[in-house]
C-alpha positions as a Python dict, from the first residue, in 0.01 Angstrom:
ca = {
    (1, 'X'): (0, 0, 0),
    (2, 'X'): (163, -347, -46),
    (3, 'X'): (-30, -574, 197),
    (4, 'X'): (132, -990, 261),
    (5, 'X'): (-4, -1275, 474),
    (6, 'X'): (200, -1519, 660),
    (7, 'X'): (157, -1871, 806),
    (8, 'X'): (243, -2229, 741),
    (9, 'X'): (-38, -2260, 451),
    (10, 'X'): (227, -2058, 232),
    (11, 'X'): (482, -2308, -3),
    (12, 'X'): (822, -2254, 170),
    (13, 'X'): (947, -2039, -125),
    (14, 'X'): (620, -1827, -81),
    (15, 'X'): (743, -1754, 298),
    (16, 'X'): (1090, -1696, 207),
    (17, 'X'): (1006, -1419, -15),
    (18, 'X'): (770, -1249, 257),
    (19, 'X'): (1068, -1258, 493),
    (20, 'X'): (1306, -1100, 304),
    (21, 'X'): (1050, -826, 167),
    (22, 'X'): (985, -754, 575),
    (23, 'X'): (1359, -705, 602),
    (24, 'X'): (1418, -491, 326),
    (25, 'X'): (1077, -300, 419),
    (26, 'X'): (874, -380, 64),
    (27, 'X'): (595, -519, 271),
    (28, 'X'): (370, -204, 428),
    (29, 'X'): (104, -423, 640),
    (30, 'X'): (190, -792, 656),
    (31, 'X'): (-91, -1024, 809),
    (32, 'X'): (4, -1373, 968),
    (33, 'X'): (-20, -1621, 1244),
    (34, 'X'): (204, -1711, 1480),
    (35, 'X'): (461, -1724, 1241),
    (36, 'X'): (519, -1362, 1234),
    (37, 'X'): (689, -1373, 1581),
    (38, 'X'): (949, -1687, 1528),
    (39, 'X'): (1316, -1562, 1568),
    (40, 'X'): (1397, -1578, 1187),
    (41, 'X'): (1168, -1277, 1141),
    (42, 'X'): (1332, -908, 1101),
    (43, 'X'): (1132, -623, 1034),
    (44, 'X'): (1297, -286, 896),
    (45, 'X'): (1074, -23, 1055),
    (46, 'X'): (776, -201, 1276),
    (47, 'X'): (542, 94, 1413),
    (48, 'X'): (190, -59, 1473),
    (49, 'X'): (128, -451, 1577),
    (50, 'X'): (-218, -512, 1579),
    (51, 'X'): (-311, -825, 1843),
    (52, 'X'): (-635, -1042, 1738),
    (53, 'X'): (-769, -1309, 1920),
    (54, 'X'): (-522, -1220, 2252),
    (55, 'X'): (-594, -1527, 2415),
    (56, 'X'): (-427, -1786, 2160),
    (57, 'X'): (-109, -1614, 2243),
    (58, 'X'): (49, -1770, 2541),
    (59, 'X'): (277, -1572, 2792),
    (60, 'X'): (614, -1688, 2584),
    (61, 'X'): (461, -1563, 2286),
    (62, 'X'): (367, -1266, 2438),
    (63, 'X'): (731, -1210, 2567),
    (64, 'X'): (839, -1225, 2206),
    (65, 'X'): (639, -1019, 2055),
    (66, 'X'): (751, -736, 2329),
    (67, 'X'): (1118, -802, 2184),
    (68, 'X'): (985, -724, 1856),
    (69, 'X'): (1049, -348, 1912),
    (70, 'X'): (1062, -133, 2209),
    (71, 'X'): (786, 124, 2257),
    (72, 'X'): (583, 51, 1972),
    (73, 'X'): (232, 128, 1957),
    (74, 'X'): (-10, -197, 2001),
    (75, 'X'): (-365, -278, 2002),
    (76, 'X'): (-474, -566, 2154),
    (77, 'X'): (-804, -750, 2090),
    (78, 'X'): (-1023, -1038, 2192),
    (79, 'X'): (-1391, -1139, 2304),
    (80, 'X'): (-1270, -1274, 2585),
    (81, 'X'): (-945, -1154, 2769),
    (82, 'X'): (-754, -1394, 2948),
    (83, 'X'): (-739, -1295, 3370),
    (84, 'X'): (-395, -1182, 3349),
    (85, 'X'): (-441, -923, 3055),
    (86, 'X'): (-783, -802, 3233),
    (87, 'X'): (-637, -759, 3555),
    (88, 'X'): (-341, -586, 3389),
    (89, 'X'): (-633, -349, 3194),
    (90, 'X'): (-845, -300, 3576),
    (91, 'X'): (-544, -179, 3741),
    (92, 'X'): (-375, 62, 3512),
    (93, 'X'): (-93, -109, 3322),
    (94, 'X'): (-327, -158, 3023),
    (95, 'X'): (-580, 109, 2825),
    (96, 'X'): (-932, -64, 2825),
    (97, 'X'): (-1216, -24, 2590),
    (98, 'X'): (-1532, -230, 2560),
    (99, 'X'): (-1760, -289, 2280),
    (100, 'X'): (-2069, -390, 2425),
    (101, 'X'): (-2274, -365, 2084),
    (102, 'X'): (-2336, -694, 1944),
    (103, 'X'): (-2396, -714, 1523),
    (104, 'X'): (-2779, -611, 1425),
    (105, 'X'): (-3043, -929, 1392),
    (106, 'X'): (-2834, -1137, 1638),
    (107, 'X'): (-2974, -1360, 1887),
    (108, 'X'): (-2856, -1515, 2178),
    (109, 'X'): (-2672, -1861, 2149),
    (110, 'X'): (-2951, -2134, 2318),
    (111, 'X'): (-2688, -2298, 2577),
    (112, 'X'): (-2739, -2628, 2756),
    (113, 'X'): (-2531, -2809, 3007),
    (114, 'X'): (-2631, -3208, 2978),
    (115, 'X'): (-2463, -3472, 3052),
    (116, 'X'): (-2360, -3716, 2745),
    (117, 'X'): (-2601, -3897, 2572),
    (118, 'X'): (-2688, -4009, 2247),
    (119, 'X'): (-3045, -3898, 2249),
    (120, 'X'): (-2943, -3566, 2309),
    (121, 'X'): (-2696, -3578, 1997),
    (122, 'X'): (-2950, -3670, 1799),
    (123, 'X'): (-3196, -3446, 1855),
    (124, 'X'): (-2945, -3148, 1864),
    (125, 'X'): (-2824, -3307, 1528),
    (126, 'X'): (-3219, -3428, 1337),
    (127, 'X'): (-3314, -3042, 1461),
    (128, 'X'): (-3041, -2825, 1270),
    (129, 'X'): (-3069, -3123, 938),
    (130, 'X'): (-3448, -3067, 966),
    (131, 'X'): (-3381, -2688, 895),
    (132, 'X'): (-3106, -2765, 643),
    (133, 'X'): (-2806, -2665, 822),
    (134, 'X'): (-2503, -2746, 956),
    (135, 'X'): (-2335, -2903, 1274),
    (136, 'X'): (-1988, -2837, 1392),
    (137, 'X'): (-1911, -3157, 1652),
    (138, 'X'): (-1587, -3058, 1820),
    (139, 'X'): (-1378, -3369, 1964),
    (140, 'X'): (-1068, -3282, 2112),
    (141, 'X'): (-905, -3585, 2085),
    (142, 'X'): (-721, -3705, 1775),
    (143, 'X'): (-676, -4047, 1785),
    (144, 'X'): (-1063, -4115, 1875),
    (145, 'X'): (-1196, -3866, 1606),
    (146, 'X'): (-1238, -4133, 1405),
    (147, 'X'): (-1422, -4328, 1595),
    (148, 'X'): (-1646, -4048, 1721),
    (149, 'X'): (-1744, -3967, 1363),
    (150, 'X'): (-1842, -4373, 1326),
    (151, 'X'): (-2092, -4361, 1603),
    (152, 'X'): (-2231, -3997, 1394),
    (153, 'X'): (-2304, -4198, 1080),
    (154, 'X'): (-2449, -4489, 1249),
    (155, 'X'): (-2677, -4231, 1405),
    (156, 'X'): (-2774, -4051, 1087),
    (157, 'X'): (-2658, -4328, 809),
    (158, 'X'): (-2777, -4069, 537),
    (159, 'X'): (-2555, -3750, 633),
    (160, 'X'): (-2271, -3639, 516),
    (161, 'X'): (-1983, -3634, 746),
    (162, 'X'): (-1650, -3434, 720),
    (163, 'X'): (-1326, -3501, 995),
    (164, 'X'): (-1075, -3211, 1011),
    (165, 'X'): (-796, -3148, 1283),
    (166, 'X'): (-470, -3038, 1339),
    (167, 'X'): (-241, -3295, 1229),
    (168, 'X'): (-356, -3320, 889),
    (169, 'X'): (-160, -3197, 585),
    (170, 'X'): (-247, -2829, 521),
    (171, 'X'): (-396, -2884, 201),
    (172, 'X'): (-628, -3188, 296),
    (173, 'X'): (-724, -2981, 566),
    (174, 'X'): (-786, -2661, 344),
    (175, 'X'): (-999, -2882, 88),
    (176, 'X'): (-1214, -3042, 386),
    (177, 'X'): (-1290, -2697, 518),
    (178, 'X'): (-1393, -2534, 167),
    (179, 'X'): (-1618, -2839, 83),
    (180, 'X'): (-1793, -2748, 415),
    (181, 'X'): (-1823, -2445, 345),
    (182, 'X'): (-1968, -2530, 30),
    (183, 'X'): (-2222, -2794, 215),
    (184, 'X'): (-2068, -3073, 46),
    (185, 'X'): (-2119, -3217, 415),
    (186, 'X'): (-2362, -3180, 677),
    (187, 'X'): (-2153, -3248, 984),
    (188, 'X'): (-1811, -3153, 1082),
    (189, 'X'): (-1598, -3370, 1341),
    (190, 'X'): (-1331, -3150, 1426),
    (191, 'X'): (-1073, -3064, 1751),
    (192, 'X'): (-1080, -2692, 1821),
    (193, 'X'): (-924, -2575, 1511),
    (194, 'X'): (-1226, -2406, 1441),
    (195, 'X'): (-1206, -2167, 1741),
    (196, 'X'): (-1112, -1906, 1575),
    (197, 'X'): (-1121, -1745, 1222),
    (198, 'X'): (-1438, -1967, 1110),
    (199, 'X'): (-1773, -1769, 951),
    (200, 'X'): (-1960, -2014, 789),
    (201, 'X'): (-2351, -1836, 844),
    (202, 'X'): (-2504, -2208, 803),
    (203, 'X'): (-2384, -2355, 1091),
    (204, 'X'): (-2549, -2292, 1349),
    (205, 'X'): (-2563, -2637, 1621),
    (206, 'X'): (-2238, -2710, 1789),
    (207, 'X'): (-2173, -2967, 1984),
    (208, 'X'): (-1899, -2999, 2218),
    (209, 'X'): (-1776, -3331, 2352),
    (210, 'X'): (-1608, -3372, 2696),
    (211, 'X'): (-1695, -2950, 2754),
    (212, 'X'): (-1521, -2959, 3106),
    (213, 'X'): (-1174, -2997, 2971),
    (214, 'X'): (-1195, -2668, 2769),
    (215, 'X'): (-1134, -2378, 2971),
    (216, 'X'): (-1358, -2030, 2970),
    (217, 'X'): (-1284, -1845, 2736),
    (218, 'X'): (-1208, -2210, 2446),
    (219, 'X'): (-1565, -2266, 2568),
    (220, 'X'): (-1688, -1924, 2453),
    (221, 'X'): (-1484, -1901, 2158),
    (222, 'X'): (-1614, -2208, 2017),
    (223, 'X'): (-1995, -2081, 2098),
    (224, 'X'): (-1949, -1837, 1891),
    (225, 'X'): (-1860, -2002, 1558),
    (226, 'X'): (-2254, -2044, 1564),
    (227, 'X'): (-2502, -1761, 1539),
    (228, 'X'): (-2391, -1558, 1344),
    (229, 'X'): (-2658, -1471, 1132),
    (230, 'X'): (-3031, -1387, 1207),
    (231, 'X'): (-3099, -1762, 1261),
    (232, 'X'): (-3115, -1944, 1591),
    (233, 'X'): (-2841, -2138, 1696),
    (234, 'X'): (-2759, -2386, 1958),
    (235, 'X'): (-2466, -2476, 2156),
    (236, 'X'): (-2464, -2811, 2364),
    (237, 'X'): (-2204, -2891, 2627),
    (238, 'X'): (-2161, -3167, 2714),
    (239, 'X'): (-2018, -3404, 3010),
    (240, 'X'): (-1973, -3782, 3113),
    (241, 'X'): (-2081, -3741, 3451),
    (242, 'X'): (-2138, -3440, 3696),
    (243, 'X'): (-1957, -3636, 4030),
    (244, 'X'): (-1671, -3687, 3773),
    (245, 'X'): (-1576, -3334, 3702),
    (246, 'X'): (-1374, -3078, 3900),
    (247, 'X'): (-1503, -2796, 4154),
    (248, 'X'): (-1356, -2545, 3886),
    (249, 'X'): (-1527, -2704, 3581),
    (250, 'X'): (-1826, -2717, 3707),
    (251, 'X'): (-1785, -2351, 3755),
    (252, 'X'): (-1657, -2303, 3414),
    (253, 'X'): (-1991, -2510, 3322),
    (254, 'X'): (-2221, -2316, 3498),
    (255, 'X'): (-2023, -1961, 3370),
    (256, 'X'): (-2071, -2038, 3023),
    (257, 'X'): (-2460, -2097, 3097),
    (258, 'X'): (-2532, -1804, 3296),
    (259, 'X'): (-2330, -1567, 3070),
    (260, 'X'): (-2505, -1636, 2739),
    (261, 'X'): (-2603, -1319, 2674),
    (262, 'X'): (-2502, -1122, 2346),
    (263, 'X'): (-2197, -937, 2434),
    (264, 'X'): (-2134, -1109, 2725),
    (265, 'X'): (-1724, -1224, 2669),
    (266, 'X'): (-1621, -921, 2967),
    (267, 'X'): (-1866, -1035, 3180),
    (268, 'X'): (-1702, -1418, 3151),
    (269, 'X'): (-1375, -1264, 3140),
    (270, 'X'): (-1455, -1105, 3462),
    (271, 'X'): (-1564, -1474, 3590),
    (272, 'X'): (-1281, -1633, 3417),
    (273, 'X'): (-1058, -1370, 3625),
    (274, 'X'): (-1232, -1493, 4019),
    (275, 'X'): (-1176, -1843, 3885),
    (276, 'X'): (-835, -1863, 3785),
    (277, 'X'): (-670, -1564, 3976),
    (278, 'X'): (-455, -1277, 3796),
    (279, 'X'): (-170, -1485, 3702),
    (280, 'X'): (246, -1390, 3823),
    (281, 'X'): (229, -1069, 3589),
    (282, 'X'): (597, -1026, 3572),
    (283, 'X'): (661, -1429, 3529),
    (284, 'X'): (568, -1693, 3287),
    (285, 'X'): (341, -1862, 3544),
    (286, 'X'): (-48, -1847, 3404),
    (287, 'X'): (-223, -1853, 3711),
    (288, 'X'): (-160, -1694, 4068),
    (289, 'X'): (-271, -1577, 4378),
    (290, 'X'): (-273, -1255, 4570),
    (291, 'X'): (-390, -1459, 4874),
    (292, 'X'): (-34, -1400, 5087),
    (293, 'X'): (-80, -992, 5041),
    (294, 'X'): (-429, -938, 4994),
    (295, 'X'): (-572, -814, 4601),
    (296, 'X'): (-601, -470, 4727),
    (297, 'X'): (-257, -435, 4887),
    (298, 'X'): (-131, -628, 4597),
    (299, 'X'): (-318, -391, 4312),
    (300, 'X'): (-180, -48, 4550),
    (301, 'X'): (198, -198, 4518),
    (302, 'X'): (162, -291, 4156),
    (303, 'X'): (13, 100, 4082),
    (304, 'X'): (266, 308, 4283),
    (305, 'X'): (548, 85, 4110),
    (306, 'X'): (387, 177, 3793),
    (307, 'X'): (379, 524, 3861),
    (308, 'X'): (731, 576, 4005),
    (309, 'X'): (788, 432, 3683),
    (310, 'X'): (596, 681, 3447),
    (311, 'X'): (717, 969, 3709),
    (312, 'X'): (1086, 853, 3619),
    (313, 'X'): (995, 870, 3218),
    (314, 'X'): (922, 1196, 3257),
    (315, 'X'): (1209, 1311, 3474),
    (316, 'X'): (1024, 1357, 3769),
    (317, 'X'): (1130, 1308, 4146),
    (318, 'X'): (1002, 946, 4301),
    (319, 'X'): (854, 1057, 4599),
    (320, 'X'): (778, 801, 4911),
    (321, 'X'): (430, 829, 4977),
    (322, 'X'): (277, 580, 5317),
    (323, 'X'): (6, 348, 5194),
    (324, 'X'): (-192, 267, 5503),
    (325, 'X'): (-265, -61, 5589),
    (326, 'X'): (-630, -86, 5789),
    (327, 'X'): (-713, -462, 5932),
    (328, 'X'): (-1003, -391, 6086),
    (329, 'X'): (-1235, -716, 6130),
    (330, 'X'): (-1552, -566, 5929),
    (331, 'X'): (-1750, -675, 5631),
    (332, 'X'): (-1636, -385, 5371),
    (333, 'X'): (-1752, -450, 5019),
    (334, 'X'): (-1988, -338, 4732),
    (335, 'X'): (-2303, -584, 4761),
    (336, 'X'): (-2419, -767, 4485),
    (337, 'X'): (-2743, -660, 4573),
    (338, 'X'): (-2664, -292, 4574),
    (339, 'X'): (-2490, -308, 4213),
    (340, 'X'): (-2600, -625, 4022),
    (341, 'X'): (-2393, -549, 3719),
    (342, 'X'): (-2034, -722, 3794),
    (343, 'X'): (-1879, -470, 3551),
    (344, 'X'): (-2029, -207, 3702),
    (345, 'X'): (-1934, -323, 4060),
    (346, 'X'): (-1522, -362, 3936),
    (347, 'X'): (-1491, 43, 3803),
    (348, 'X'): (-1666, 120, 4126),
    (349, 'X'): (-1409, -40, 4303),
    (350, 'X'): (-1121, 85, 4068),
    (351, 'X'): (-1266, 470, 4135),
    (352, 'X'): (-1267, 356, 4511),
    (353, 'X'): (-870, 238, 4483),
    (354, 'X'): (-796, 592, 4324),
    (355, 'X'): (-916, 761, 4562),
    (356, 'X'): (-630, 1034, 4743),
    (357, 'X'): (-816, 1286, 4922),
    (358, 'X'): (-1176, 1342, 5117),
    (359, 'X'): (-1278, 1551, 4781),
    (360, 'X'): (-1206, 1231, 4555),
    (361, 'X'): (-1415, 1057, 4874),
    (362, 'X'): (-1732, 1242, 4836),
    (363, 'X'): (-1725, 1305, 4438),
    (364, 'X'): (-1771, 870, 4475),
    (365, 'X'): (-2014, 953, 4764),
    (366, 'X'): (-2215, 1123, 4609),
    (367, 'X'): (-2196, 911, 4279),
    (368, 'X'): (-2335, 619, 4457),
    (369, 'X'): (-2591, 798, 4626),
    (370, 'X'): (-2705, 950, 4296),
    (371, 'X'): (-2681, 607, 4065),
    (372, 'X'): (-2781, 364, 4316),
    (373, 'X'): (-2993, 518, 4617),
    (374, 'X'): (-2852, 484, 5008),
    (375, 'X'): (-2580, 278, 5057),
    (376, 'X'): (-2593, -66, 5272),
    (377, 'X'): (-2362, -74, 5572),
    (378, 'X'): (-2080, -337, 5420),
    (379, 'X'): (-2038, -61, 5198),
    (380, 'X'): (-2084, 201, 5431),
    (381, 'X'): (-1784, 34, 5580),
    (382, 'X'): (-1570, 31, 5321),
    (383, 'X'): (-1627, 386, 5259),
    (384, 'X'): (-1532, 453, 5614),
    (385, 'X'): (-1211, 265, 5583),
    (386, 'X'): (-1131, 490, 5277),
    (387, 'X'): (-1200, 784, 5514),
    (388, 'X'): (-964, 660, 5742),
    (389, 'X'): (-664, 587, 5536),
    (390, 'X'): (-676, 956, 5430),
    (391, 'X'): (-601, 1093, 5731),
    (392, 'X'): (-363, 800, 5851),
    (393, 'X'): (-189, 894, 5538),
    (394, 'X'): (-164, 1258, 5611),
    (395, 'X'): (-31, 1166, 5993),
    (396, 'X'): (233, 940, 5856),
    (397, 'X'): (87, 657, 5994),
    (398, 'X'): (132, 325, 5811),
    (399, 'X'): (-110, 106, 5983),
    (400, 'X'): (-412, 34, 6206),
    (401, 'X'): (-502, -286, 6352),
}
């Protein structure tokens, strides 16, 4: 099997010769960034395209890599899926499977929200140098890097500090990231270039400056370039002042905190997903809202069209079917209370939306009954609603106000 890489770390001549061995079909499994989907790439036969990290790739991206070939076969994966690709995955358009099995001898990530100040830095920092490790400081801002790393060594004259971002030349960068890994320095000033791809097992303090810029799932990415062995690690977020920062960052803030957990990137996803909305999933447009519809009338729409389409595929008749609309001024939900898990609580409601006839009804019923005791009445509502749109279906009736 003839496996190549790909990406801008290649000489030019190196990447010319990958291209035309994709083209002629000499390369069987070729591994690359970005690069792989720019227009001056042909493959001869592409079967399987393997996704990692899914949230780097941005909706354009995403759009190319669908030109790539029709109907191939694709597997996407990522800790934390961006809302449009989990919404896409909750309502049918996607397969979804979740790992929830962290790596053996892994503990959680100690995670504080604190507001900047250089007595926390240098605690976070004399704690990790006391133990001999590492710190990764991530500053997202080039042209003050320098300066941030300045105000490091004047804190700890004796370490040894590293700067690495984005705009420098490959192979500085490449040398400055091998002599850290190494330990030829003890702290690392960096932008989030080390989001992804980074497993250096001594680092285990990060420090992120200005953490209410970064969304969700850049937050929990960069978490996890620490702990990742059996020693504990520490994450600090931090922020110039709390009045200063957004409604939605301070939600971001207090997501990252509360999900901390090992194994915890659905649950955040899931958060990420109420934050931000689903996102225009036939458009370019990132984020969206279902508000002028209503989510449930939107996710029915979006799974009949999907079906018509899957029933054409197969040559079948598209058959009109009445979705009854109820508006009915009740509470009708699933309690927190009554299923704590959020994951648990969004299959619950995807069995719910599946539901066609009163024996689908009562094979739920009796689910929820059996997993989670009697029922609460905002539920009991819901359920009743259900109930209703059965038989409004079967009359031919199309709504009930």
């Amino acid at each position: 099997i003839n496996i190549d890489m790909l990406s801008r770390f290649r000489t030019k001549q190196e990447q010319k010769k990958v291209i035309d061995d994709l083209e002629e079909g000499k390369v069987d499994i070729i591994i690359g960034t970005h690069r792989l989907i720019q227009n001056d790439i042909q493959f001869k036969d592409l079967g399987l395209l393997i996704v990692d990290e899914e949230q780097r790739f941005g909706v354009l991206h995403k759009e190319r890599i669908k030109k790539l070939k029709e109907s191939i076969d694709s597997l996407t994966l990522t800790a934390t899926p961006i809302p449009r690709t989990l919404h896409m995955s909750l309502i049918g358009v996607r397969d979804l499977s979740v790992i929830n099995t962290p790596p053996e001898d892994r503990f959680p990530i100690a995670t504080y929200i604190c507001r900047r100040d250089d007595k926390v830095i240098t605690e976070a920092i004399r704690r990790e140098l006391d133990r001999e490790g590492q710190i990764f400081f991530v500053h997202n801002r080039v042209r003050s890097i320098q300066k941030i790393a300045r105000d490091l060594n004047r804190l700890f004259p004796k370490a040894r500090i590293g700067i690495a971002h984005g705009q420098m030349a490959e192979e500085q960068l490449e040398d400055i990231m091998i002599d850290f890994l190494e330990k030829k320095y003890d702290i690392l000033v960096c932008t989030t270039i080390i989001e992804i791809g980074l497993d250096i097992p001594n680092v285990n303090t990060i420090i992120i400056d200005d953490a209410h810029k970064f969304g969700l799932s850049q937050l929990y990415q960069l978490r996890g370039r620490v702990g990742r062995t059996d020693r504990r690690a520490y994450a600090y977020f931090l922020y110039p002042s709390y009045r200063s920062i957004s409604d939605t960052a301070k939600k971001r803030l207090q997501a990252i905190k509360e999900f901390s957990e090992l194994g915890s990137g659905f649950k955040l996803a899931m958060r990420d997903l109420e934050i931000r909305g689903a996102g225009n999933l036939l458009g370019k447009e990132q984020h969206g809202s279902v508000g002028e519809v209503g989510f449930n009338l939107y996710c029915r729409l979006l799974e009949e069209a999907i079906k018509e389409l899957r029933e054409e595929e197969e040559g079948k008749e598209k058959k009109e079917k009445i979705t009854p609309v109820i508006d009915i001024k009740i509470e009708a939900y699933i309690p927190g209370g009554y299923i704590s898990d959020l994951k648990q609580r969004v299959l619950i409601y995807k069995k719910l939306a599946e539901i066609k006839d009163l024996e689908d009804l009562e094979r739920v019923k009796e689910e929820l009954r059996d997993r989670y005791g009697i029922y609460p009445r905002e539920l009991r509502n819901l359920l009743e609603i259900i109930y209703l749109k059965i038989f409004l279906r079967k009359l031919g009736i199309g709504s009930l106000v």
